[in-house]
N, C-alpha and C positions, 0 to 999 in steps of 0.2 A: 504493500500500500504506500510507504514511505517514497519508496524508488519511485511507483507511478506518480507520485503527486509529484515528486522534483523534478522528474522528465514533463511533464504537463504543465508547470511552472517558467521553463525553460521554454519550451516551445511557443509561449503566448507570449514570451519577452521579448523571442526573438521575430515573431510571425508581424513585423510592421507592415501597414501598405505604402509599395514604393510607388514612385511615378516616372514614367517611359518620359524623355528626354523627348523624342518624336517617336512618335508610334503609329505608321503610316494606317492607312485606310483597305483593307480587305476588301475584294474588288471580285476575286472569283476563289473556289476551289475546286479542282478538280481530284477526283477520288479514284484512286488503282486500285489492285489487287496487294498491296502492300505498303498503301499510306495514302498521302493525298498532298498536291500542290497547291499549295496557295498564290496566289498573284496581289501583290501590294503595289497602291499607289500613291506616292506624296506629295504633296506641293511646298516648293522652296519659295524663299524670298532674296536671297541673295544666290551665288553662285557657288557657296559650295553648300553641303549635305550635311547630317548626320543624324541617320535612323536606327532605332534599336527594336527587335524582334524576341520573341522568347525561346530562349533557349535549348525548346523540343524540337525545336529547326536543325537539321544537319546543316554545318557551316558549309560544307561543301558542294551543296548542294543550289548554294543562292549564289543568284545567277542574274545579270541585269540587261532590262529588257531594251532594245535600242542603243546596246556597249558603244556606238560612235560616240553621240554626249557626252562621254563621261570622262572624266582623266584621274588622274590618281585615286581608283576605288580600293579601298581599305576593306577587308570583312576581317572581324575576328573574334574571339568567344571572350567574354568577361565574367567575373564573379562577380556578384551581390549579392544582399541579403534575401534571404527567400520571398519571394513576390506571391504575394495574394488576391487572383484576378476579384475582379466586381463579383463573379457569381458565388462565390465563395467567402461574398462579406458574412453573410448571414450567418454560415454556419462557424464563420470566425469569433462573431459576436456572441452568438451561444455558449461559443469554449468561455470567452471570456467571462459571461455571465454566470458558468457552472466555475471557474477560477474564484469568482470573487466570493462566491457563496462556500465552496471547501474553506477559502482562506477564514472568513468568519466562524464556520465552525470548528476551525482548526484554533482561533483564537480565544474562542470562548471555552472550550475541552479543557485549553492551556492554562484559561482562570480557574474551573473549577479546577481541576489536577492541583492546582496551587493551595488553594484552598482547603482540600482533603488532605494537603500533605501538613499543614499549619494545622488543622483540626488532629490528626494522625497525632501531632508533636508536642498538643497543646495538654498543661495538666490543670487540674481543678486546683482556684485557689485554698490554701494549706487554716487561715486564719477564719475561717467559715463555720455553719453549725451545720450537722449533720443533712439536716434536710435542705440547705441552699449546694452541698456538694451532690445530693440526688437528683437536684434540679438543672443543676449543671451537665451533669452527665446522659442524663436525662435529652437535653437541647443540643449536646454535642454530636449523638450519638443519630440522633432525629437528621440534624443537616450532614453529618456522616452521609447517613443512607439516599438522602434528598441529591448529595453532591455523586454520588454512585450511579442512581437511578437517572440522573441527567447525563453523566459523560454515556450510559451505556444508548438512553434514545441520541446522542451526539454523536458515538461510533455508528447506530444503524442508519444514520442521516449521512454521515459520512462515507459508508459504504456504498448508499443509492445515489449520492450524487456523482462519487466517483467513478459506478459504473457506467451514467449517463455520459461522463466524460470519457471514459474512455470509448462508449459507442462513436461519440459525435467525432474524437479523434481516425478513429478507423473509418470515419464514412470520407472526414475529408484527407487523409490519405490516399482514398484510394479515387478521390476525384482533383488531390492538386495536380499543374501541372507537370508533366516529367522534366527535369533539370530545372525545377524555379529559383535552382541558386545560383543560374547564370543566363547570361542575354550575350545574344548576338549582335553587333555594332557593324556599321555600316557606313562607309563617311567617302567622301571625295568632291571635286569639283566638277560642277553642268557647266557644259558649253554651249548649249542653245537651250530655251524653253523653261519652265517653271514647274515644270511635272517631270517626278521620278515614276518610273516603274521599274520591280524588279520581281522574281520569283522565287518562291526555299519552299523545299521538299523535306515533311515528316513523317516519320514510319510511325508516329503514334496516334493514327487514324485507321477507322478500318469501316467496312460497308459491304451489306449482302442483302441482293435483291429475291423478293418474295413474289410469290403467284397466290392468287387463290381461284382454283378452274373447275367451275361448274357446267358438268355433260348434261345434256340433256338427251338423256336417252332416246327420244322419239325424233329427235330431229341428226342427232349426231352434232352440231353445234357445239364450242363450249365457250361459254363467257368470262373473260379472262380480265381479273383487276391485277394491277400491275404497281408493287409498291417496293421502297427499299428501307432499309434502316443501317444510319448512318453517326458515328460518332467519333468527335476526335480532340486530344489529351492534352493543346497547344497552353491553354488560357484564355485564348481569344473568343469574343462571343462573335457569331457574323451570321447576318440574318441577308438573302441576295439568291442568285442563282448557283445552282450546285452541277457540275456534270459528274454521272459516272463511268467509269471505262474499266474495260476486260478484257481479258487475251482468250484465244480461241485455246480451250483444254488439249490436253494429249489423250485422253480419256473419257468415258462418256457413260453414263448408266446406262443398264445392263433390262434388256425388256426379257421377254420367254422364247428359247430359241429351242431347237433341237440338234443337240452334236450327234454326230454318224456314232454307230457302236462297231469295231472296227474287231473282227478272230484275226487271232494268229497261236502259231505255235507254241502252247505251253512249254519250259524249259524243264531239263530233267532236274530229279531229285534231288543230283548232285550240286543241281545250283538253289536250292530254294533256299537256304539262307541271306542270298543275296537280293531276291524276288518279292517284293508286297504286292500280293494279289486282290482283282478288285472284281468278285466276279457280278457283284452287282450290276454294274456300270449305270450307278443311278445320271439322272438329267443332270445338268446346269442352263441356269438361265445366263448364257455367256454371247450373246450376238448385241453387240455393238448399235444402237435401232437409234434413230434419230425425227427430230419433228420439224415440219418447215409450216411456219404459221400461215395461212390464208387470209390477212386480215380484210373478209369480204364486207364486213360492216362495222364501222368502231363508234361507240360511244367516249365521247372524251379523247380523243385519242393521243397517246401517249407520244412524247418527243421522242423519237429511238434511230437511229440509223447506225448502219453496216460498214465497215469496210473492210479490204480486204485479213486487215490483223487485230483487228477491235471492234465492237459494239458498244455502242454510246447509248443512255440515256440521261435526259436531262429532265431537272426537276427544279424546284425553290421553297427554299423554306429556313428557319431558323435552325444555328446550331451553336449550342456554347460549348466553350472550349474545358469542362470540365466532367468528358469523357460519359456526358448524359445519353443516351442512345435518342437520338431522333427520326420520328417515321415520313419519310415521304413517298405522297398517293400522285402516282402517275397516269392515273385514268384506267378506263377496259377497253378492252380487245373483243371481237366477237371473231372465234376461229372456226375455220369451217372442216369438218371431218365425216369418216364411216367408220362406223361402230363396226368393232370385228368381236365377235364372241369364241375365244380360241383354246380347245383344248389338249391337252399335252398331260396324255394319264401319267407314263413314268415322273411325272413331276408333282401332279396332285389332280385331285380327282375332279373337284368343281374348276366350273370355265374361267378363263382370264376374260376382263372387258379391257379389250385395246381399239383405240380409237386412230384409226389411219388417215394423217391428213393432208393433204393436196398441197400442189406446189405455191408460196406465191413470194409476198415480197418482205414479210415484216420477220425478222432475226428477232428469237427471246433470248437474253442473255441469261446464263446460267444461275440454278440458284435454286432453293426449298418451293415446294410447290403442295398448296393444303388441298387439296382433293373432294370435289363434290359431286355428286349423282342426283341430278335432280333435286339440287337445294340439302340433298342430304350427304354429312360425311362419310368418306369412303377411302378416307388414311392420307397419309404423306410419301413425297415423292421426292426427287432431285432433278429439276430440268438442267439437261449436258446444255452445250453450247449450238444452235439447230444452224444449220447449212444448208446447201447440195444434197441429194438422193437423202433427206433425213425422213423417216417412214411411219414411225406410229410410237407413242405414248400407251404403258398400260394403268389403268386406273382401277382394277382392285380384279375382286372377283364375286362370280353369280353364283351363289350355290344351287338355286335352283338348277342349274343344266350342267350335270354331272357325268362319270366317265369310270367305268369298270373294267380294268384289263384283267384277264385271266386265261394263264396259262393252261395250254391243250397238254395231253398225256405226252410227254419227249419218249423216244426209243434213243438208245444206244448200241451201235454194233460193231463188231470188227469181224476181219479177218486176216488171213494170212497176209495180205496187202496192204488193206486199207478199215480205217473206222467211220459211219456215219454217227452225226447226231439230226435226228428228225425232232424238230421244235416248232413250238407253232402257240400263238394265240387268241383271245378273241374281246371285240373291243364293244363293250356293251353302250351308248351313246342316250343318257334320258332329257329328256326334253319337259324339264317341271313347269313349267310356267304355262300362262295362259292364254301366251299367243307363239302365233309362226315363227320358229328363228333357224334360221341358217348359221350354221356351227364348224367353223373349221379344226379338223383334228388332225394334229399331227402322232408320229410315229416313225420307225428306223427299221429298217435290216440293220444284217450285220457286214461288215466289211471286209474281207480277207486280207489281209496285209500280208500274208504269202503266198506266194504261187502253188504252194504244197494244200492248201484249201481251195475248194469249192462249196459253191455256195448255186442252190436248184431251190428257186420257188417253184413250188408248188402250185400253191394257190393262191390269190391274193383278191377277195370278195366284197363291194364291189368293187371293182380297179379304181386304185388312186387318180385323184386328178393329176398328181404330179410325183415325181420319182428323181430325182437327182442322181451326177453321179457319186455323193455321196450314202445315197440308199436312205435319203429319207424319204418320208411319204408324207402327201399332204390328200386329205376329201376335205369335198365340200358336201355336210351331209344336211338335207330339208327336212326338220322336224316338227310336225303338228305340233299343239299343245298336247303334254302327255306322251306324248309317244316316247321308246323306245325303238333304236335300230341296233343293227348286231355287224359289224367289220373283221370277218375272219380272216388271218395271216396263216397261212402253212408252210415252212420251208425246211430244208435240211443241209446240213453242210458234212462234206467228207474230206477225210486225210487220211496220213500214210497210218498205219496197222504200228500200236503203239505208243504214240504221241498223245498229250491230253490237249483241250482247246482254251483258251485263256481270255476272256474281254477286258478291256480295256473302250475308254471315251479319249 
């Protein structure tokens, strides 16, 4: 408790508010993927300069705009006492006011403690009758307990106020800003004009834009609000226009794909120690799928533009410099799409809702995306960065229209030559709901990766609509309400007469 109050003591002796010498004008910022640039601008009166910035600025980073003007430009870092922007009086002022209230209960403790220690020390006079030394002891003993009972409501006053102080310390901690015990200085002589501009980049801002995209199942449509939330750690309050910028990812979320299931030559005995077998070869959802907005009708619509190595949007609104998150709303999008109902038993049983959508002109840029169906939620997402051939968004899943695969009876056989495996399954397709849906189902053979396997379908019922040469398969099956269809696979694969078969994805 000691230690906390002297460091609390210390910090509001030292916590003065200083004042910027020049402290130019905030004009723009522009927000990256790992800080944001500010653009300052200042007006002189004579010919030469001298601006000071806070010292969350990388020094190296400031940069002046129109360098012919200028001649002897000076930048360099200084110390000073720790600066306490405007937004941060308040809660300066509170430290102070829970200061001055410990300090009084700190001084009043101090009286009584003294007191009890005088009373502690003090003896009844010796020349007295019996009953004035009872009465003594008596009234001693009484402000004894009086002086007890106050320091101890004194410590529990002390405790609650000091925990308030320590809360109000850890909030503005964690909102002053970073290096406030030092500024950036800036000084030199204009050669023409009365306006400085210049530019300093800090990594102690950050920004990530949000979706919130409502399918409307019956039309395939989804209505797209488009917002970002942005904060940054400088000092500085600036209320004006904000741009945001992005780099195109190397990476992209992951929709529902089907990998090929590929036999090859299990290895003998002798190597299985070296061997982790996988003979499940369950799915991954691993195909790279992307989305190209349509924006066929916008309400509001949002400032946004593409180019070849960033995606811009822009927006305006206030932000203080004291790492407060600020939200800004960029209007909606109305995107135009066809619902795909798709299912993929080895993955899970109920259909994916993926919404496939057409080419046009508006880039979303990356970022958390809250998920709706029909005004209702339906989970969270990560929109990649959308381009060129980007294809479909999945937005949850239906359980009504489900998917049962089960395995046909396998035979195993060899002989002197050679061994088959006869395998086969069948894919049960229900259609719960209470209207028409066209349902695509995917599914795999198997692949041979050695020439020492073959592989003989059988039968394949009704014939896929499509077949790749990685052996997957794709139907498109028409299901009433209610209904059930049934898609049986028969095939067998052979090899050389003692070898076992091994899957692998």
């Amino acid at each position: 408790m000691k230690r906390f109050l002297m460091s609390l003591t210390v910090f509001l002796c030292l916590t003065v508010r200083p004042s910027f010498a020049d402290i130019p004008e905030i004009t723009a910022i522009d927000f990256y993927p790992n800080g944001a640039k500010f653009t300052f601008t200042l007006q002189t009166e004579g010919d030469t300069f001298n601006a000071e910035i806070p010292g969350a600025f990388q020094i190296d980073s400031v940069k002046m705009i129109d360098p012919d003007i200028f001649d002897d430009v000076k930048i360099f870092r200084q110390s000073r006492e720790e600066w306490i922007p405007e937004s941060l009086q308040e809660i300066h002022e509170q430290l102070e006011a829970k200061r001055q209230t410990i300090r009084e209960i700190q001084t009043r403790k101090s009286a009584i403690e003294h007191t009890l220690e005088l009373l502690n020390k003090a003896q009844p006079p010796t020349r007295t009758d019996a009953k004035d030394i009872i009465a003594y002891i008596q009234m001693s003993e009484s402000m004894k307990e009086s002086s007890e009972n106050e320091i101890a409501e004194l410590n529990q006053k002390m405790k609650e106020e000091s925990d308030k102080a320590e809360l109000l310390m850890k909030e503005y901690e964690k909102r002053k800003p970073v290096n406030s015990e030092s500024l950036i200085c800036i000084s030199g002589h204009i050669k023409a004009g009365k306006e400085i501009k210049f530019e300093a980049f800090t990594s102690n801002a950050k920004w990530k834009p949000e979706y919130i995209m409502d399918l409307n199942s019956h039309e395939g449509k989804i209505t797209t609000r488009i917002q970002t939330r942005a904060s940054q750690h400088t000092g500085l309050d600036y209320t004006g226009d904000v741009t945001f910028h992005t780099k195109r990812p190397n990476e992209s979320v992951s929709t529902p794909e089907l990998n090929p299931l590929k036999v090859s030559i299990k290895p003998k005995e002798r190597y299985r120690e070296e061997v982790m077998y996988d003979y499940a070869a369950p799915m991954e959802m691993s195909e790279r799928n992307y989305m190209r907005a349509s924006g066929s009708r916008r309400t509001q619509e949002p400032s946004m533009q593409a180019t070849l190595s960033d995606h811009i949007i822009a927006g305006k609104g206030t932000l203080t410099g004291d790492n407060i998150e600020a939200l800004f709303m960029h209007g909606e999008l109305e995107l135009n799409g066809k619902i795909i109902f798709e299912l993929i038993p080895e993955q899970r049983s109920d259909v994916w809702i993926l919404v496939s959508m057409n080419e046009g002109n508006i880039a979303l840029i990356p970022g958390e995306a809250e998920l709706r169906i029909d005004g209702m939620p339906a989970g969270k997402t990560s929109i990649p960065e959308y381009g060129l051939g980007q294809k479909k968004i999945a937005f949850g899943y239906a359980p009504q229209i489900t998917s049962k695969k089960e395995a046909m009876i396998s035979t195993t056989g060899s002989s002197w030559f050679s061994g088959t495996n006869s395998s086969g399954y069948t894919l049960k397709i229900t259609n719960g709901t209470k209207e028409h849906r066209r349902v695509t189902v995917r599914d795999r053979l198997p692949i041979p990766t050695n020439e020492k396997i073959k592989l003989e379908v059988k039968s394949i019922e009704p014939e896929p609509k499509e077949r790749d040469r990685e052996n997957k398969l794709m139907w498109e099956i028409e299901l009433e309400a209610g209904e059930t269809k049934t898609i049986l696979v028969d095939y067998t694969l052979s090899y050389p007469s003692g070898e076992e078969l091994q899957f692998s994805r």
